[in-house]
C-alpha positions as CSV (number, residue, x, y, z in Angstrom):
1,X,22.7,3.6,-0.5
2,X,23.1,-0.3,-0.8
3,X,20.1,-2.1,-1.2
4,X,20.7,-6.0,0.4
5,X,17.5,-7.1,1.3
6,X,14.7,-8.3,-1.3
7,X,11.9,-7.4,0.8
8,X,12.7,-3.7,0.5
9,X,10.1,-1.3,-1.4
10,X,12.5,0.5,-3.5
11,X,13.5,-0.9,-6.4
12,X,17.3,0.8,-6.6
13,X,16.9,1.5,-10.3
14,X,14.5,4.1,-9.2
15,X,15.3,5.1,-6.0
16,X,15.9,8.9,-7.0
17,X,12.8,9.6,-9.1
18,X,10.5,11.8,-8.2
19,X,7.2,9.8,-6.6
20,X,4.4,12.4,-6.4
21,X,1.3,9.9,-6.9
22,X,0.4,7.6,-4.0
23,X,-1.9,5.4,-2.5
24,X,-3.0,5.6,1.3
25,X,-3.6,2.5,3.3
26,X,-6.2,2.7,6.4
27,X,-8.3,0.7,8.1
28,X,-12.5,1.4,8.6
29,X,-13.7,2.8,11.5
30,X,-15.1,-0.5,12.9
31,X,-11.9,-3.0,12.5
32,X,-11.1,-4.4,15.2
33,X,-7.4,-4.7,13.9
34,X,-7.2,-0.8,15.2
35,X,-7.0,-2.0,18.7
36,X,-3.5,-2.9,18.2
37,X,-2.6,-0.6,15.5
38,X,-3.6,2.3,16.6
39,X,-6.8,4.4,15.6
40,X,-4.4,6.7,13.1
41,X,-2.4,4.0,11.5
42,X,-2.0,4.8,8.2
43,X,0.5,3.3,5.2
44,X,1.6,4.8,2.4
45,X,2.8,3.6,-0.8
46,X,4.5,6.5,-3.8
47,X,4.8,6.1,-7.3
48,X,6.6,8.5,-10.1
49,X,3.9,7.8,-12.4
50,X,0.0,7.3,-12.0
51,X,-0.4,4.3,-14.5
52,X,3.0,2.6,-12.1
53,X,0.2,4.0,-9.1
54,X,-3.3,2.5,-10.6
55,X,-1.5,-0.7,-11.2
56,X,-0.2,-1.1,-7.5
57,X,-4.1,0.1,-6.8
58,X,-5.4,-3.1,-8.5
59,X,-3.0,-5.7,-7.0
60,X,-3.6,-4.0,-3.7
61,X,-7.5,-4.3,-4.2
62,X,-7.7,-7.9,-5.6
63,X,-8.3,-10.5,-3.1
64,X,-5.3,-12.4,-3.0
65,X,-4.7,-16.3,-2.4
66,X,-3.6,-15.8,1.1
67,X,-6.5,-15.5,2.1
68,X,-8.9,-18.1,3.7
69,X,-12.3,-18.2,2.1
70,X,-13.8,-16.7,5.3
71,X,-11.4,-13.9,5.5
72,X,-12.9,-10.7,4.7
73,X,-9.8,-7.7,4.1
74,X,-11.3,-4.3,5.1
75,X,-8.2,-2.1,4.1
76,X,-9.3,1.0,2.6
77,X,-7.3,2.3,-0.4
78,X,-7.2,5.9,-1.1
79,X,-5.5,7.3,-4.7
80,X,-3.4,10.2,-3.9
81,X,-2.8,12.4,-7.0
82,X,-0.5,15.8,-6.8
């Protein structure tokens, strides 16, 4: 498969590796963002390793500078192990 487009999420390199470790992407019960998402929207992102996985976790957890000072992100991250 040709990879063109920077904004994909596999890196080609590792493409066929085997990505058992994972983190799950949901939203609380209370956001509001669920009105247009969908009460079972979920996203999930796979790693081969769990240190590759815990790192992700921490990037994904960190408020980033997008972020207006009044924003308040209310994604909840779940670990997925095998």
């Amino acid at each position: 498969m040709d990879y063109c487009h920077q904004h994909n999420l596999v890196e080609p390199s590792t493409a066929g590796l085997d990505r058992p470790f994972g983190i799950r992407v949901t939203l609380p019960a209370h956001d509001t963002l669920r009105k247009v998402l969908g009460d079972n929207w979920q996203r999930m992102h796979w790693y081969p390793s769990a240190s590759e996985r815990d790192t992700a976790f921490e990037k994904m957890a960190a408020r980033h500078g997008y972020y207006r000072e009044t924003d308040s992100p209310t994604q909840v991250l779940e670990k997925i192990n095998p």
